[in-house]
N, C-alpha and C positions, 0 to 999 in steps of 0.2 A: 731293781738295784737297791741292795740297801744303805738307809742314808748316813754316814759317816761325816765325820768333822766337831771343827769347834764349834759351829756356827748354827748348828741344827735346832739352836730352843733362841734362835732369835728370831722367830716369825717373822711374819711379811712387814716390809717396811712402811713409814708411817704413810705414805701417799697411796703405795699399792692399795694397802687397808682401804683409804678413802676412793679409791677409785673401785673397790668390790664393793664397798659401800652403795655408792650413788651409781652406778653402772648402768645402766638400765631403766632410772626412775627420771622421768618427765622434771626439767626444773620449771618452777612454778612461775618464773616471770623472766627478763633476761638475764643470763647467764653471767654473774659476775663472781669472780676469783679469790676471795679473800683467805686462803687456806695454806699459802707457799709464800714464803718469806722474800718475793725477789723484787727488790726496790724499782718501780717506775719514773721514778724522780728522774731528769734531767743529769748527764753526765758531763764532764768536762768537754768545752767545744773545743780543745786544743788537742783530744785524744784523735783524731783521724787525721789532723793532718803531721802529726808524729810515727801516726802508724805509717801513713806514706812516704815519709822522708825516711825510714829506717827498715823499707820493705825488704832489698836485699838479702838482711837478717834473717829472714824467713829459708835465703838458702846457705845456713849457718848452723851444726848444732850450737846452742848454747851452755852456757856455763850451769851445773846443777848447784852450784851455791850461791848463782847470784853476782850480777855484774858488781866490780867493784862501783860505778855510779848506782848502782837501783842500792846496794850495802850502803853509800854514803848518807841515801836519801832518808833511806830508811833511819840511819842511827842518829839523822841529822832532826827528823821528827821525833824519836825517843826521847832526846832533849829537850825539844819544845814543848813536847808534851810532858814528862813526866818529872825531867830535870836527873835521867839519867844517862850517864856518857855508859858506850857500849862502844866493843873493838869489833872490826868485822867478825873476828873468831866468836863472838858473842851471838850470831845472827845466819839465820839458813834461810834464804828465800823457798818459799812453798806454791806450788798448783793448787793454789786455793786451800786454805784451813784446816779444810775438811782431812786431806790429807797428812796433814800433820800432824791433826789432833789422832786419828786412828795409827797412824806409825812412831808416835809416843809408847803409847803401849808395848808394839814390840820394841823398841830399841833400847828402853827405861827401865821396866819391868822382868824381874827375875819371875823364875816361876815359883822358885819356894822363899819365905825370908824367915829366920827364926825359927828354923825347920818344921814350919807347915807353908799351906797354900798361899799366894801371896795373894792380897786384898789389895783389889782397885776399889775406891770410895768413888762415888759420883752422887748427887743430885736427883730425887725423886719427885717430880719427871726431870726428863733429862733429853739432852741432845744425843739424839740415839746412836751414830758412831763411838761415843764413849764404851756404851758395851759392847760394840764390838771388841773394839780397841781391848776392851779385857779377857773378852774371851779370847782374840787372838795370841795372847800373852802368857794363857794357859793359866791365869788370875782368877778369882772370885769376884766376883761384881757384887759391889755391898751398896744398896740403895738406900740412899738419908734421905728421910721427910723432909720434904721444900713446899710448907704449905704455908695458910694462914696465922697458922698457930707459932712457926718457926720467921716469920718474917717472909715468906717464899726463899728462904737459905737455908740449909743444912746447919744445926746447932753444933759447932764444933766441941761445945761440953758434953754433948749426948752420946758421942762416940763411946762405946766400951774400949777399955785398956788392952783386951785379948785383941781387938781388932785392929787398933793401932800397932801391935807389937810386931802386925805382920803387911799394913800398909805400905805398898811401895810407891803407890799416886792417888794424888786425889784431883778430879778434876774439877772447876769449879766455870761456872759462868754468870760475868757480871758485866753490862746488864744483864739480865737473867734472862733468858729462852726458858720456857713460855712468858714468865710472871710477868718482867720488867723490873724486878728488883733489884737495887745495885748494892753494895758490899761495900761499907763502910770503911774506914782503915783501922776500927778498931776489932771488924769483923776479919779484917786480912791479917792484922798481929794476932788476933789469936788461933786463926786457923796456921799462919808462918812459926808462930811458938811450939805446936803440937809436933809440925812439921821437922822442927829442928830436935824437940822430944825424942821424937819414932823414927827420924830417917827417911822421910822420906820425901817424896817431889811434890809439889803442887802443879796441876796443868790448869794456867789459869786462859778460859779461852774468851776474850775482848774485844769479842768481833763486832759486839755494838758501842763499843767505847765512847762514841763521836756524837750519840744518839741519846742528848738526855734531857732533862726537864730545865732543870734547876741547878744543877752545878755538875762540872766534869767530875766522872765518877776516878775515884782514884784507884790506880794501878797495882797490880800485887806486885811490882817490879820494884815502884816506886816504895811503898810499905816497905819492903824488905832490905831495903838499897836503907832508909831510914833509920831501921832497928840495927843497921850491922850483919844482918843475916848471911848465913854462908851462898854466897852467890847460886851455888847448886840447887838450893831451896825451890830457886822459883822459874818456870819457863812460861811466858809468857805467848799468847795467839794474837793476831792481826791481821785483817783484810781491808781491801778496798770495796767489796762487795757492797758492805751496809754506807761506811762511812762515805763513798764517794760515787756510790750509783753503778758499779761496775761488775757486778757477778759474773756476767762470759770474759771477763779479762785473767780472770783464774790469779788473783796474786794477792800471793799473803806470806807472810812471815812467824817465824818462831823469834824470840830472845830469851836468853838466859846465860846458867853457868859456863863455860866454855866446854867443859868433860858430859854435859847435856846434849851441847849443842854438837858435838864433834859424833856423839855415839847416831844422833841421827842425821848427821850426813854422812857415814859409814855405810847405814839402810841405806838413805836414798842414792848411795852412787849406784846401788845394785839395782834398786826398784821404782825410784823415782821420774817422775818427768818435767823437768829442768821446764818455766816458760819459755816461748822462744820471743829471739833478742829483738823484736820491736817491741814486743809486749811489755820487756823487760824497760823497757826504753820510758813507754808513757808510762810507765808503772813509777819508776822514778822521778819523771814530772809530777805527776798526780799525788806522791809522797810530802813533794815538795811545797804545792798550793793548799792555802789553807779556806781561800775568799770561798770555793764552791762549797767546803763544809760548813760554813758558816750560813749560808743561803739554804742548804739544804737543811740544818737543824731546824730554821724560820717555818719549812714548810712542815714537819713533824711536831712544831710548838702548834702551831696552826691545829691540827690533826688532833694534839693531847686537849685541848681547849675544847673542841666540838666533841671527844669523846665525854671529857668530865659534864658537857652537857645535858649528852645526851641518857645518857649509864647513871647517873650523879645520884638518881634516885634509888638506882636495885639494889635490896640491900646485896652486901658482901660484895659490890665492885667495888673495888682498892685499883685508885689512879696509879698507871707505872710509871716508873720511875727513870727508865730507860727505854731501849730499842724502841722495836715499833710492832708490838702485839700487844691487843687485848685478851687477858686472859679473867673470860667473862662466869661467871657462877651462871651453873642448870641443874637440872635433877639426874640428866642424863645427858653425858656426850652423845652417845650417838643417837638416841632418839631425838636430842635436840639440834644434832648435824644433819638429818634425814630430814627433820619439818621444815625446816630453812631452805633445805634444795628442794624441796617438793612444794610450797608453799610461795616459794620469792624468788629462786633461783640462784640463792648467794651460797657462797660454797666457801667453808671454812670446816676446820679438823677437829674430830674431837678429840679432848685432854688423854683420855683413856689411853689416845696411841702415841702417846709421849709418856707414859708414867709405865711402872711395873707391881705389879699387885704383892704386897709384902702384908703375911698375917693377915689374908683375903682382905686387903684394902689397895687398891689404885689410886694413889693423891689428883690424878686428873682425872678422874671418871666424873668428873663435878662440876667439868671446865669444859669451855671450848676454846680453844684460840683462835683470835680472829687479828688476819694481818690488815696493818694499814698502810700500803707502799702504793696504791692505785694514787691516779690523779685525786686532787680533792676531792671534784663532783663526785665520782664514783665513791669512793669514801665515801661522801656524805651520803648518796641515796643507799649505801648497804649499810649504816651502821643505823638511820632510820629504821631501814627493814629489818634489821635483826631485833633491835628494841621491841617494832612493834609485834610480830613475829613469835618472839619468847617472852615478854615483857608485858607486851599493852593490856 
């Protein structure tokens, strides 16, 4: 059969990849996971017995925008967090992120703007549903260097004019997936000034928002809510995944313009899948408590402290600044993802399959990501072996 579609030059996804990678190859000591971003940390102990009190709901469809209590909680934390007031029209509850971030694309994105192809901007590397998200859109996927040399962020000066003139999103992520980078608010005014320039949307996704060093990173929400900016400007992403230890609970949120937010719950009435209403239930307690995200940064301070330890020395490791990866300098991803599981057993991704080679260069061909979401102990005996490993 022959292959058709959008989708045919976005190769294997970044895990497949790591699993044809190491398939096969003996790991060299026990088997330990540092390659998938799914937080181990301890969950809220109130989420099961909410789940039981509201089981019922499970024989209920649910609402696809979100109950009006998980909406309150939600906009109730917007607040506190950023010191933006939002109307429910403002907010579309999401099956987890991921999903909102790829039906951006289609629901935002024309396919031509200024009569040519319409340019999605994203991040080089990048969280690989963005391209999709572009090519489903029938878009141009334009890849910005997010290296060393740029801060690990896209230099919003370095944009060509032509390529603005036909931008309808750019996607941004802060803290940053892989780097740990976070986006200052003098980095968000200038990427929200272009934005109001050229017309176009920001998709800012802040799914580690909750996860950071030294001070809460601020919001493109907040930025934009600051300068006056046309509320359209900016749509904002949010999970409980990172923030609250909860990845199987699938919930997360979009915010922004109301004509943003209205175009994709249009998509999602036709293709979305609504949580269902116990989910919806703890999801909105969980919005609402802040003590376990505070407990829970203590254990990632913990984690940035034994990294700067131990790394402190190679050159070109830059402590991040956010989430919870390192993204460590090697000569080669995958030759140095392959000596690790053959060697130690530890199992972590290389940069290469998060980046896209532009002008025969891959920004993560240089990097490996290495996640830190295990218990301490285990953290600590993989991020020893990897030091000594590629390092000693």
């Amino acid at each position: 059969m022959t292959e058709t579609g959008r989708f045919t030059d976005l190769g294997a996804y970044a895990f497949t990849r790591l699993r044809s990678l190491l398939d096969g190859q003996a790991p060299g000591g026990d088997p330990l996971s540092m390659s998938i971003g799914e937080p181990h940390h301890p969950f809220p102990d109130f989420v099961a017995e909410i789940i039981a009190r509201e089981i019922e709901g499970f024989g209920r469809y649910p609402p696809n925008d979100g109950t009006p209590e998980l909406l309150a909680a939600i906009i109730g934390w917007l607040v506190r967090r950023y010191g933006v007031a939002m109307a429910p029209d403002n907010v579309l509850t999401l099956n987890g992120t991921r999903e909102g971030l790829f039906a951006a694309g289609l629901a935002l994105s024309p396919v031509r703007k200024n009569g040519a192809q319409a340019a999605i901007l994203m991040p080089n590397p990048f969280y690989q549903p963005y391209l999709a998200a572009a090519r489903a859109a029938g878009a141009e996927p334009v890849f910005l260097p997010a290296t060393a040399a740029t801060g690990f962020l896209p230099d919003p000066g370095a944009i060509p004019e032509e390529t603005l003139a036909r931008t309808t999103l750019f996607y941004v992520c802060s803290p940053a997936n892989p780097q740990g980078a976070v986006a200052d608010a003098d980095w968000w005014r200038a990427v929200i000034t272009l934005a109001e320039r050229h017309d176009f949307r920001i998709i800012a996704d802040e799914c580690y928002a909750e996860i950071w060093r030294d001070a809460p990173p601020p919001g493109a929400l907040q930025v934009a809510a600051a300068m006056g900016a046309d509320p359209e400007r900016v749509l904002a992403f949010h999970s409980l995944s990172k923030r609250s230890n909860l990845p199987g609970l699938r919930s997360g949120f979009v915010a922004g313009g109301r004509a943003g937010i209205a175009a994709m719950r249009q998509l999602r009435a036709y293709g979305g899948a609504p949580l269902p209403l116990p989910l919806q239930a703890v999801a909105a307690r969980v919005w609402a408590d802040e003590a376990h995200v505070v407990e829970n940064r203590a254990l990632y301070h913990a984690k940035y402290a034994l990294a700067d330890e131990v790394f402190g020395d190679v050159p070109g490791y830059v402590a991040p600044q956010g989430g919870f990866f390192l993204w460590l300098p090697v000569e080669d991803s995958e030759a140095a993802t392959l000596k690790l599981w053959r060697e130690t057993g530890v199992r972590v991704l290389p940069g290469a399959y998060l980046g896209r080679e532009v002008d025969g260069l891959n920004p993560g061909a240089g990097h490996i990501r290495v996640a830190m979401v295990a218990p301490m102990q285990d953290v600590q005996r993989g991020l020893r072996l990897v030091a000594a490993c590629l390092y000693g």
